[in-house]
VEXMI-628088 format. One record per residue (C-alpha): residue in three letters; y, z, x. Coordinates in Angstrom, 2 decimals. Example, Ala and Ser with C-alpha at 12.3 -4.5 7.8 and 13.67 -1.06 7.14 Angstrom:
BEGIN
(pt "ALA",(-4.50,7.80,12.30))
(pt "SER",(-1.06,7.14,13.67))
end
This chain:
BEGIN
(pt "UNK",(0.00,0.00,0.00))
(pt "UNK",(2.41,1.25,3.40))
(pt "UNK",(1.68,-2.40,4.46))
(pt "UNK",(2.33,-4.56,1.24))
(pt "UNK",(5.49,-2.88,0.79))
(pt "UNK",(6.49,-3.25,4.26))
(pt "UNK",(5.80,-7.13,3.55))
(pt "UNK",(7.80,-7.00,0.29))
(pt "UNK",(11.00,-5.12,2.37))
(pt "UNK",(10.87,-8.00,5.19))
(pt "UNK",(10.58,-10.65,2.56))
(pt "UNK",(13.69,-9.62,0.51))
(pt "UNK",(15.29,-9.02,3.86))
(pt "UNK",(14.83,-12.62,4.78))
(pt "UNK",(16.36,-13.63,0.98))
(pt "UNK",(19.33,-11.88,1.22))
(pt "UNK",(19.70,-13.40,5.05))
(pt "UNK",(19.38,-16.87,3.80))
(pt "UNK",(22.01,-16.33,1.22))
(pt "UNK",(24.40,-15.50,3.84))
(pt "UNK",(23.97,-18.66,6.28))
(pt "UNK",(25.61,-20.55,2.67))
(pt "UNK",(29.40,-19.16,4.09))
(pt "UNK",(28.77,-20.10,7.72))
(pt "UNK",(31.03,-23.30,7.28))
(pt "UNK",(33.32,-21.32,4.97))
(pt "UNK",(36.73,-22.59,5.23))
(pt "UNK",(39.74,-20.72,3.16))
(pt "UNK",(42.31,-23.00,0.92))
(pt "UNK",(45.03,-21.65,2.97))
(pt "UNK",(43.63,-22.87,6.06))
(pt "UNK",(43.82,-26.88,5.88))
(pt "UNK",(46.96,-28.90,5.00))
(pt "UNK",(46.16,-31.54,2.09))
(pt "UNK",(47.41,-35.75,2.87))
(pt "UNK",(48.37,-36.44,-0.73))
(pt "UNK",(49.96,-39.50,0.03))
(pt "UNK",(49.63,-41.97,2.96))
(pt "UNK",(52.71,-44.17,4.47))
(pt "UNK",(51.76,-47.48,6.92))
(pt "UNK",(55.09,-48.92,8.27))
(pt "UNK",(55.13,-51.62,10.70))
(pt "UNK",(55.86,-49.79,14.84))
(pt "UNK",(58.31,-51.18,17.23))
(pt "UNK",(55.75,-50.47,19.69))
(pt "UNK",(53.03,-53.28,20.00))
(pt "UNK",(49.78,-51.95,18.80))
(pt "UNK",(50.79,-49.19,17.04))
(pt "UNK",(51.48,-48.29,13.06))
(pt "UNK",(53.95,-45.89,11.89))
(pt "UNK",(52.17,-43.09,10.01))
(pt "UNK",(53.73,-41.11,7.54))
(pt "UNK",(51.46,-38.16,5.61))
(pt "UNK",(52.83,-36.25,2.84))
(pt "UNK",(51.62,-32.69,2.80))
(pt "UNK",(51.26,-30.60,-0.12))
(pt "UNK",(51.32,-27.13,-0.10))
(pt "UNK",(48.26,-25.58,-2.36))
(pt "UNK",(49.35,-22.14,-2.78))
(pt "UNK",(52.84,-23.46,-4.11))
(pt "UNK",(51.97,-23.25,-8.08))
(pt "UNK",(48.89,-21.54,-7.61))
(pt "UNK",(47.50,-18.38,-8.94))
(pt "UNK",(46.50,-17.45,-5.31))
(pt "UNK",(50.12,-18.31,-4.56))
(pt "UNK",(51.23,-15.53,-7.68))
(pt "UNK",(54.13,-18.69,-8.71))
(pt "UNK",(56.58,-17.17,-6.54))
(pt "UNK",(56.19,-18.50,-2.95))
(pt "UNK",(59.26,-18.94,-1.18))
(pt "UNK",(57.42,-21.97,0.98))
(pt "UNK",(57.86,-25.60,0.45))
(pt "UNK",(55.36,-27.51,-1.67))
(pt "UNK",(55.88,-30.21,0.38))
(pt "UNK",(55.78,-31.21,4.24))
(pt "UNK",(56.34,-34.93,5.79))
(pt "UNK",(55.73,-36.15,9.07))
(pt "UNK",(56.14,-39.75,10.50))
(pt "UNK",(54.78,-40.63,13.78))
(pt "UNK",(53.21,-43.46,15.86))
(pt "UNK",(49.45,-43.95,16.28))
(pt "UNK",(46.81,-46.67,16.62))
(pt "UNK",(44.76,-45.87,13.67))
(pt "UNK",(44.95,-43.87,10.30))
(pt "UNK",(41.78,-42.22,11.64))
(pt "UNK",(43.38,-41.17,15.08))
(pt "UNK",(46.68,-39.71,13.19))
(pt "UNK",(44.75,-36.80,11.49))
(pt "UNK",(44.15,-35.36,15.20))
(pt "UNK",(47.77,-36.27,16.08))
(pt "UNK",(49.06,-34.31,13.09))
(pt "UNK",(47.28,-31.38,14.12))
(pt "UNK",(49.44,-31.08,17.32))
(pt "UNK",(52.47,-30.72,15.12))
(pt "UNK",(50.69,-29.38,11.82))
(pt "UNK",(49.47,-25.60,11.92))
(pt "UNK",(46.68,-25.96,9.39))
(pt "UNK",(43.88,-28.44,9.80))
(pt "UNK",(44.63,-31.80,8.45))
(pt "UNK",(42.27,-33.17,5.61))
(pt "UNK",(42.22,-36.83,3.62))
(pt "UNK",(39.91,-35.07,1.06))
(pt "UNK",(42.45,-35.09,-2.03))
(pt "UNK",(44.32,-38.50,-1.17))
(pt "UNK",(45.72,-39.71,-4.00))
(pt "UNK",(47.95,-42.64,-2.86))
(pt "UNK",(48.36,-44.73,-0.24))
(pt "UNK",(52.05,-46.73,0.38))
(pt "UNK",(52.71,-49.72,2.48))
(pt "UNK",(56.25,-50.95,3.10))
(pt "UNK",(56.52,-54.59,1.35))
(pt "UNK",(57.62,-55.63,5.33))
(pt "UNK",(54.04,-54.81,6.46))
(pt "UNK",(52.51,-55.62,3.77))
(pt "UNK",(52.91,-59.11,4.60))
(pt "UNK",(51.70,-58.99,8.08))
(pt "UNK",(48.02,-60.02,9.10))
(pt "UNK",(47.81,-57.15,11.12))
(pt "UNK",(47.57,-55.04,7.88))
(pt "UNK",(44.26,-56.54,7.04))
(pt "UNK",(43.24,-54.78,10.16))
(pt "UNK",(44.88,-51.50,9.33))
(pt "UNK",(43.64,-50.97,5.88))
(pt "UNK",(39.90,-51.85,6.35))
(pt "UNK",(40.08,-48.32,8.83))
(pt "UNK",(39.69,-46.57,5.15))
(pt "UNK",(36.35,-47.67,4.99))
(pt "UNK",(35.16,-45.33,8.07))
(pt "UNK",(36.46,-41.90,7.17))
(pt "UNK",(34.25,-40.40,4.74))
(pt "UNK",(36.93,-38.08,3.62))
(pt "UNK",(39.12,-41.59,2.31))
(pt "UNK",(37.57,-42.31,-1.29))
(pt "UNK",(38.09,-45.62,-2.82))
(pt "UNK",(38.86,-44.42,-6.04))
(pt "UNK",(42.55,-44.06,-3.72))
(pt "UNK",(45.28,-46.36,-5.00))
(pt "UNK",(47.23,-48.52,-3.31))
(pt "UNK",(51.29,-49.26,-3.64))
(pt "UNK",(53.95,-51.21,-2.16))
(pt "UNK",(57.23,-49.81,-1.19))
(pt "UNK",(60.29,-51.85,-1.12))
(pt "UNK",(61.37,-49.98,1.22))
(pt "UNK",(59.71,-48.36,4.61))
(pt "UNK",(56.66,-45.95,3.46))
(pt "UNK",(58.41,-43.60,5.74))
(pt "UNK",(61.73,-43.61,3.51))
(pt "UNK",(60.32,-43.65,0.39))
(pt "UNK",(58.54,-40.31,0.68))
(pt "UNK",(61.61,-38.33,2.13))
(pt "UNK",(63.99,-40.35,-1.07))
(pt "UNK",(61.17,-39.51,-3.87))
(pt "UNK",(62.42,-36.05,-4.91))
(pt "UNK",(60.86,-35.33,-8.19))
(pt "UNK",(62.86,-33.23,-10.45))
(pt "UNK",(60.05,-31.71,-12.80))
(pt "UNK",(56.79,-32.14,-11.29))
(pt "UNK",(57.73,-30.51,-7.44))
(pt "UNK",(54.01,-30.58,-6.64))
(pt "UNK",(53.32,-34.04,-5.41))
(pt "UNK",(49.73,-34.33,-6.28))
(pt "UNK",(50.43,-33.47,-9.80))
(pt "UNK",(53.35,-36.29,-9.66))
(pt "UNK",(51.64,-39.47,-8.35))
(pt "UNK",(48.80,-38.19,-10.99))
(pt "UNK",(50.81,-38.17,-14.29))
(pt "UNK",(52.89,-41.28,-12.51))
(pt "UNK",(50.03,-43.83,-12.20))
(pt "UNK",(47.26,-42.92,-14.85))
(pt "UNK",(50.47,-43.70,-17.58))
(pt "UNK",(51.69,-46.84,-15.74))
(pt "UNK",(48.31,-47.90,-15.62))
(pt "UNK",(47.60,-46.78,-19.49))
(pt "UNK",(50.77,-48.86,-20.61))
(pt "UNK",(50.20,-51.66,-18.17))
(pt "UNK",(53.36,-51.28,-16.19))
(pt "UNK",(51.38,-51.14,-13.25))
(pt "UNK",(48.02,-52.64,-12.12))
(pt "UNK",(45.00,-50.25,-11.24))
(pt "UNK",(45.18,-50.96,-7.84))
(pt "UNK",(42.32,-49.02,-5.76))
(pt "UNK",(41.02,-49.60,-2.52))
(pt "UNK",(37.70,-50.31,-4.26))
(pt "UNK",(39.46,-53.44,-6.16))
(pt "UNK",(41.28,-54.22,-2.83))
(pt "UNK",(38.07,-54.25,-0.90))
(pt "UNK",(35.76,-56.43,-3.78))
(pt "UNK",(38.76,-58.95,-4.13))
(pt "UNK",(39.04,-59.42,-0.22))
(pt "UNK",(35.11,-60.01,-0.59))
(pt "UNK",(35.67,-62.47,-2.94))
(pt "UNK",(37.93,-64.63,-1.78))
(pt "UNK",(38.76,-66.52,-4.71))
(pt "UNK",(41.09,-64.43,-6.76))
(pt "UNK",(44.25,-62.60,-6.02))
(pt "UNK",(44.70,-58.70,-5.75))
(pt "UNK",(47.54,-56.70,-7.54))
(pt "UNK",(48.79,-53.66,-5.90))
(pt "UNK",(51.71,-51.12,-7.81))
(pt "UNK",(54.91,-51.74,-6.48))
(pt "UNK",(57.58,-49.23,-6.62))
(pt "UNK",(60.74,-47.83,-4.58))
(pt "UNK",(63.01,-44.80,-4.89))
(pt "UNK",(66.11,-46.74,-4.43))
(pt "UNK",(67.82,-47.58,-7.23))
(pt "UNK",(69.67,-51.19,-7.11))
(pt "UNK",(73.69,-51.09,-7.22))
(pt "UNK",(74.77,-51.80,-11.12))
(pt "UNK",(71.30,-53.79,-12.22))
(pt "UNK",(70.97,-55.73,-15.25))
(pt "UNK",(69.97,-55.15,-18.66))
(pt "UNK",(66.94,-56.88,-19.04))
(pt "UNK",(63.91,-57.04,-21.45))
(pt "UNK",(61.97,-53.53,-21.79))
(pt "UNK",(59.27,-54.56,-19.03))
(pt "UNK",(61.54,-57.53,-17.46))
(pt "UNK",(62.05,-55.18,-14.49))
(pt "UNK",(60.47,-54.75,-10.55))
(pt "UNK",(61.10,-51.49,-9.24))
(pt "UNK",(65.36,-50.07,-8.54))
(pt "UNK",(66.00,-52.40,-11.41))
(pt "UNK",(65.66,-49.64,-14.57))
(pt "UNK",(69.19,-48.76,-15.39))
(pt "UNK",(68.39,-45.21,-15.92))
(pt "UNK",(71.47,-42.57,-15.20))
(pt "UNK",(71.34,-38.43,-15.75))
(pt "UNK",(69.80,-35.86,-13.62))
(pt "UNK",(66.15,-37.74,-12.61))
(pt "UNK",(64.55,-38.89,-9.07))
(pt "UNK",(65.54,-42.62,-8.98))
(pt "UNK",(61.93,-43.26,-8.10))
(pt "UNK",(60.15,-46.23,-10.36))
(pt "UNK",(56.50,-47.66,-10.66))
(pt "UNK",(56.85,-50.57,-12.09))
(pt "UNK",(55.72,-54.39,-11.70))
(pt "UNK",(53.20,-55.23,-8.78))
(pt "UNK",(52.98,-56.67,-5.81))
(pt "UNK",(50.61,-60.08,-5.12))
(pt "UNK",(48.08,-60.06,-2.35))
(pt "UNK",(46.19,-63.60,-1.23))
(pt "UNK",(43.53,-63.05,0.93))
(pt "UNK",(44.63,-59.07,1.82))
(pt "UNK",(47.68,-59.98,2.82))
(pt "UNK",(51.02,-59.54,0.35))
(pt "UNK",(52.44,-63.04,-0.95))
(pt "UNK",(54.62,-62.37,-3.89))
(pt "UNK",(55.47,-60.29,-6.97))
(pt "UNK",(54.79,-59.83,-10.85))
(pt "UNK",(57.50,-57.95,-12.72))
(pt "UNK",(55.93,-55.25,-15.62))
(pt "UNK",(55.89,-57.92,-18.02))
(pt "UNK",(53.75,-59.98,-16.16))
(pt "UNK",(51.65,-57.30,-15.06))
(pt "UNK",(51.06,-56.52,-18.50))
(pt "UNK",(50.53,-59.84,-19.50))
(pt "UNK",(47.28,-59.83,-16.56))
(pt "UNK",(45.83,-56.35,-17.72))
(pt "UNK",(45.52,-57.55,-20.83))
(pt "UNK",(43.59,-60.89,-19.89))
(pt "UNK",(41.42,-58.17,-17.27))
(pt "UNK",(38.84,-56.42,-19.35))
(pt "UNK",(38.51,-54.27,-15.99))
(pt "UNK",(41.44,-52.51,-16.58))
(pt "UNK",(41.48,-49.38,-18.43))
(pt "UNK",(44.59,-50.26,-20.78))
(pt "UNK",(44.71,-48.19,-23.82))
(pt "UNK",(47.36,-49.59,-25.82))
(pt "UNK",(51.14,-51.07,-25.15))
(pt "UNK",(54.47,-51.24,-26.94))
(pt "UNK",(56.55,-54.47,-26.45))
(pt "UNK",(59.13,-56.60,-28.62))
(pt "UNK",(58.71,-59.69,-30.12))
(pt "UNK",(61.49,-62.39,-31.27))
(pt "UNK",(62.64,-61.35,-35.00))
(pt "UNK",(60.58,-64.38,-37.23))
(pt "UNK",(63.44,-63.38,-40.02))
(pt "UNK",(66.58,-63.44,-38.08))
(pt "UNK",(67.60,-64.43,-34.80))
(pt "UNK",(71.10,-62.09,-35.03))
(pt "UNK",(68.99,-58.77,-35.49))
(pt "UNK",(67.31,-56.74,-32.91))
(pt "UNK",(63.69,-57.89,-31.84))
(pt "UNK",(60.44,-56.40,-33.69))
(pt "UNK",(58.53,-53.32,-31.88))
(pt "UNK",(54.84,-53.87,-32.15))
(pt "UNK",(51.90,-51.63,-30.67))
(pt "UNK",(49.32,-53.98,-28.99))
(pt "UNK",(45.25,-52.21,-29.09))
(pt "UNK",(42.85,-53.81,-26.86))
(pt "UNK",(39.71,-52.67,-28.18))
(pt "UNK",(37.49,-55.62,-27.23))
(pt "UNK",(36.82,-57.55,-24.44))
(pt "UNK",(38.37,-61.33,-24.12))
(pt "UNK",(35.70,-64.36,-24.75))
(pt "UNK",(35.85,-66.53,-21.85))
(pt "UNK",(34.22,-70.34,-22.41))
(pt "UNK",(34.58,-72.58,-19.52))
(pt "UNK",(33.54,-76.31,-18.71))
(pt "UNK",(33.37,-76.90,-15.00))
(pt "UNK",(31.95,-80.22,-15.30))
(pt "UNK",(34.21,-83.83,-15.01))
(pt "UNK",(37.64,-84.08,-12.82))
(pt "UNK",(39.47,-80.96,-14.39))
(pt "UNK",(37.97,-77.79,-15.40))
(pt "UNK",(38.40,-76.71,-19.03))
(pt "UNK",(39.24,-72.65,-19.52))
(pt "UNK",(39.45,-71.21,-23.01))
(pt "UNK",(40.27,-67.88,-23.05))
(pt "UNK",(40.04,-65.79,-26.75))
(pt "UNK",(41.95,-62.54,-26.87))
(pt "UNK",(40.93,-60.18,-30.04))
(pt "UNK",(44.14,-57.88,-30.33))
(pt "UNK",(44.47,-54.98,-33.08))
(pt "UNK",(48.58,-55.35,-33.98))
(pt "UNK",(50.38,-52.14,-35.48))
(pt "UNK",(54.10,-53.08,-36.71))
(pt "UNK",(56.51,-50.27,-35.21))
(pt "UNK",(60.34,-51.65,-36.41))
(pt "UNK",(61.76,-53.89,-38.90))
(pt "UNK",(65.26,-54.78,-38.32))
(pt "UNK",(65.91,-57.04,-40.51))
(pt "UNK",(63.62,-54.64,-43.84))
(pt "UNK",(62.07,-57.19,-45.33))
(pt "UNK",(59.09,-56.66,-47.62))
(pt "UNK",(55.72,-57.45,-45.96))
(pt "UNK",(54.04,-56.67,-49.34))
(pt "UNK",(55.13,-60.18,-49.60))
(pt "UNK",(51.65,-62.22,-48.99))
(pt "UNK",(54.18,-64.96,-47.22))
(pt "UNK",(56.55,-62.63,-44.96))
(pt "UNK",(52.95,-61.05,-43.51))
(pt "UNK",(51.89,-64.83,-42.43))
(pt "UNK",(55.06,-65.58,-40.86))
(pt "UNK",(54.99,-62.60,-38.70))
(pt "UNK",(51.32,-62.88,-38.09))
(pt "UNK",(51.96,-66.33,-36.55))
(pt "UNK",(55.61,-65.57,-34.15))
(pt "UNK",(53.24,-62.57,-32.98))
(pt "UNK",(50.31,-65.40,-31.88))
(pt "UNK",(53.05,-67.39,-30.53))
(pt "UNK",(54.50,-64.86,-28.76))
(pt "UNK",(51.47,-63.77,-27.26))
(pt "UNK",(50.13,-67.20,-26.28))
(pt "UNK",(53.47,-68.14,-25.16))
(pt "UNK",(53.96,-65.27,-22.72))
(pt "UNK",(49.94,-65.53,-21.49))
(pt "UNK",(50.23,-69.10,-20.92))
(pt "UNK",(53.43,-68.90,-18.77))
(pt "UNK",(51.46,-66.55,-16.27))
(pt "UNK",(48.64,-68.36,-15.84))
(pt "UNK",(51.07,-71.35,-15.30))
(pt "UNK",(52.87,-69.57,-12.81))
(pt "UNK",(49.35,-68.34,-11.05))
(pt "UNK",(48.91,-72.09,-10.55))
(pt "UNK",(51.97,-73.51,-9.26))
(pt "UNK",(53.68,-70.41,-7.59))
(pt "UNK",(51.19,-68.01,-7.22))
(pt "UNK",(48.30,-70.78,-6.12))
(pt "UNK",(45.34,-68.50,-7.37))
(pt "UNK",(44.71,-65.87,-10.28))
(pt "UNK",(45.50,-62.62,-10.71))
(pt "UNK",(42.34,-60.75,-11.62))
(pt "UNK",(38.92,-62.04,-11.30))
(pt "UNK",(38.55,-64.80,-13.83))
(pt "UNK",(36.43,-66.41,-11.24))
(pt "UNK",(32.94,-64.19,-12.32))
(pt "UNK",(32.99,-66.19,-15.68))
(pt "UNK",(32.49,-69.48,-13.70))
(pt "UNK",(29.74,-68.14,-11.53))
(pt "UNK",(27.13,-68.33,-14.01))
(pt "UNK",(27.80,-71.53,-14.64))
(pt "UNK",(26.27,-72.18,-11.40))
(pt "UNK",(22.68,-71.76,-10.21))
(pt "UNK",(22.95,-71.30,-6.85))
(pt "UNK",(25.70,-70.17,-4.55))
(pt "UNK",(25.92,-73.51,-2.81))
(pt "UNK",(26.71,-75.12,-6.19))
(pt "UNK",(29.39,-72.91,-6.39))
(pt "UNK",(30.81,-72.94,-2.98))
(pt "UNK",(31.13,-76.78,-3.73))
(pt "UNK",(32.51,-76.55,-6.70))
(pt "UNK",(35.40,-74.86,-4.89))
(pt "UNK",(37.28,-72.45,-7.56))
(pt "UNK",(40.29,-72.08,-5.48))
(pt "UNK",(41.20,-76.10,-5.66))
(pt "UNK",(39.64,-76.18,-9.17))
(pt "UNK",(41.79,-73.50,-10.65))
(pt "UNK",(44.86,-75.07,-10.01))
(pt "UNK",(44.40,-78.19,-11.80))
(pt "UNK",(42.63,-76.94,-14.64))
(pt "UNK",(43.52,-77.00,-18.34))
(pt "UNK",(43.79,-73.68,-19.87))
(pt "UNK",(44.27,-72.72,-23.36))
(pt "UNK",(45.05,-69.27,-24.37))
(pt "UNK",(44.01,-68.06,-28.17))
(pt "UNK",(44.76,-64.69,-29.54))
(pt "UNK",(43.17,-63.46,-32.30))
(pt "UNK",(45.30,-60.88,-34.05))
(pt "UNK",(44.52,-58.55,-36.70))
(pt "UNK",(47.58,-56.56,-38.26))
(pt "UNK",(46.56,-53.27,-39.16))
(pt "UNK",(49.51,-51.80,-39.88))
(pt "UNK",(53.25,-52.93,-41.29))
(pt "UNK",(54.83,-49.98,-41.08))
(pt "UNK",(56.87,-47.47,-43.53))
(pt "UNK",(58.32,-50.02,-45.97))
(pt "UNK",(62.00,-50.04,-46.63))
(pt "UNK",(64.57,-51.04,-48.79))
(pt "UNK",(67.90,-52.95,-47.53))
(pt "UNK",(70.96,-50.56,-48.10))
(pt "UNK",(73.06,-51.19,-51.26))
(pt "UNK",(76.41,-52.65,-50.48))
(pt "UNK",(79.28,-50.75,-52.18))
(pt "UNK",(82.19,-52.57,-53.07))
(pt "UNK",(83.13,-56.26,-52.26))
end
C-alpha cells in the first residue's frame, strides 16, 4: 500500500510539473510593442526602403490600463532598412518593448512608390514572416506613408487599431473602397490577366475642392469642414501587373464591387437622375446585392461576346418631385431611368477598363476559363488582347421593393 501510494504522489507530481512547462514562453501584453500599420516610402539611399511602423499602445483603453494612462496610444518611427523583415530588429534598437507584426492591420504605400518596379520586390517580403497575415489590407497614400501617419490624427477613435478597423470594414461595406488584401494582391499578381484595386486615401485635404457627385471624389477632395481629422478613404488605386498604373474615384469603385461577387458589399446608397423633373434634386435609392451576377460569354469568332446580368433588390429613399408611385405608370418610368442608370454607369467602366485602363478590374477572367479545356487553349486565346476588343453588354435586373412613405404635394395658398 506504502508503495502504490508512493507511485500515485510521483505521478501527480509529474501532472502538476507538466502544467507548468505551458508558461515557459509566457510573454506579458505590456512587454511587446504592436505594428498596427505599416508605411513603405521610396529611400534616397539606393537599396534601401523607408520604413515607417505605427505603434499602438495596448494598455491605453484597456482594463489593465484602468482608462486613465497618462501614456500615448500611439508611437511612430521612420527609418531606413533593406527589408520589412530586417526593420522589426532595427526598431528594437530604438523601441523598448519587443516589436511584433502579429495584429497588423494595414499596410500604406506612398502613390510615388507605388509605381516603382522595385515595389514588386518589397511587398512579396510579406509572404516570409509568419507573423504578416494576408487577411492585411493594402492602401495607397497620396502622400509619403511616412507623412500620412504623423497627419492622420483621429479625433474620436485615438486608438489606431480600433480606427483603421471601423474605417475600412464600412468603406468596404458601402463600396467606397475596394477589399484590398494582400491575399487578393498576391492571387491577382498570379494571375496575370486582371487588374488589382488597392484603397487609396490621404490626410491632406485639397485647397477649396469641388462639389461633386456623392461618390465623384478620390481622397482630399470631400469638402468636409468642423472639428474632424482631414483623413479620407475613398476611391482606389489601379495596379497592372503589381505595380500602380492609375486610379478609380468611389463611384467607380462602386460601380466594380458591384460587378465582383468577391466582394463582401452589403448594400449602397447613391442618386439617380430625377425621371419626373430635371429642375429637382436627384432620387436617393438603396442598392441590395443579394445574388451573384450571371456571366455568359462567347470566346469563339474575331471578338469575344460578354453578357453580364446583374439581379439588384432597389429600395426608393427620396422623392423630390412627390409624385404618386401608386400610379402603375410613374412605377415603370422609374423602374426603367434606374436600369438606365445602372447600365449606363457599368458600361462606362468597363469602357474605360478597355481603352484607359487596358485590362479589368476584378477577375472577370475565371468565367472564361471554363470555356477552355486545357490551359494551352487558354494561354492562346490570350484574355489580355481579347478583353479589349470585346463587345460587352451590361443588363440589370431590378426589382423595386420599396417606394417609400408616399406624399402629397403641398397646397399652394393664394395666387
Amino acid at each position: 500500500m506504502q508503495k502504490k501510494g508512493a507511485v500515485c504522489k510521483g505521478l501527480l507530481f509529474l501532472v502538476m510539473i507538466s502544467l507548468l512547462t505551458g508558461c515557459w514562453d509566457r510573454e506579458e501584453l505590456e512587454d511587446r510593442s504592436y505594428v498596427i500599420g505599416l508605411g513603405l516610402d521610396k529611400s534616397e539611399h539606393k537599396g534601401k526602403i523607408k520604413v515607417t511602423m505605427l505603434l499602438a499602445n495596448p494598455e491605453v483603453g484597456s482594463m489593465q490600463g484602468g482608462g486613465g494612462s497618462n501614456e500615448e496610444p500611439r508611437e511612430i518611427i521612420t527609418f531606413d532598412v533593406n527589408d520589412i523583415i530586417a526593420a522589426k530588429g532595427t526598431a528594437n534598437s530604438i523601441v523598448s518593448r519587443n516589436i511584433t507584426y502579429e495584429f497588423l492591420k494595414i499596410i500604406v504605400v506612398s502613390e510615388e512608390f507605388a509605381k516603382e518596379k522595385s515595389f514588386v520586390t518589397t511587398i512579396t517580403d510579406t509572404q516570409k514572416d509568419k507573423e504578416i497575415r494576408m487577411n492585411t489590407y493594402l492602401a495607397v497614400s497620396k502622400e509619403n506613408a511616412s507623412n500620412y501617419f504623423v497627419e492622420n490624427k483621429p479625433k474620436m477613435e485615438t486608438r489606431p487599431h480600433k480606427y483603421y478597423q471601423y474605417m475600412i470594414d464600412h468603406g468596404i461595406e458601402n463600396g467606397m473602397i475596394p477589399d484590398s488584401t494582400l491575399f487578393r494582391y498576391f492571387k491577382t499578381l498570379e494571375r496575370g490577366t486582371d487588374l488589382y484595386l488597392a484603397m487609396y486615401t490621404t490626410a491632406k485635404k485639397n485647397k477649396s475642392p469641388k462639389i461633386r457627385s456623392e461618390d465623384e471624389y478620390l481622397p482630399g477632395q470631400v469638402n468636409a469642414s468642423g472639428e474632424l481629422d482631414d483623413t479620407q478613404f475613398i476611391g482606389s488605386a489601379v495596379f497592372k501587373n503589381g505595380v500602380m498604373s492609375d486610379k478609380l474615384t468611389g463611384q467607380e469603385t462602386r460601380t466594380v464591387n458591384i460587378l465582383d461577387d468577391t466582394t463582401n458589399i452589403k448594400d449602397i446608397i447613391i442618386d439617380i437622375p430625377n425621371p419626373f423633373s430635371d429642375n429637382e434634386k436627384q432620387v436617393a435609392v438603396r442598392i441590395l446585392k443579394r445574388q451573384d451576377n450571371k456571366v455568359k460569354m462567347n470566346l469563339k469568332g474575331r471578338k469575344a461576346k460578354i453578357t453580364i446580368t446583374i439581379p439588384l433588390k432597389i429600395v426608393i429613399m427620396t422623392n423630390p418631385s412627390m409624385v404618386s408611385f401608386a400610379s402603375e405608370k410613374n412605377r415603370l418610368i422609374l423602374r426603367k431611368q434606374v436600369i438606365s442608370d445602372l447600365k449606363e454607369m457599368n458600361e462606362k467602366l468597363l469602357r474605360k477598363s478597355q481603352t484607359k485602363l487596358k485590362g479589368v478590374p476584378y477577375p472577370l477572367p475565371i468565367y472564361a476559363r471554363s470555356h477552355f479545356l486545357t490551359i494551352k487553349e487558354y494561354e492562346k486565346f490570350d484574355w489580355g488582347n481579347s478583353f479589349l476588343t470585346a463587345d460587352i453588354i451590361v443588363k440589370p435586373e431590378v426589382e423595386i421593393m420599396d417606394y417609400g412613405k408616399q406624399t402629397r404635394k403641398p397646397v399652394k395658398v393664394g395666387g
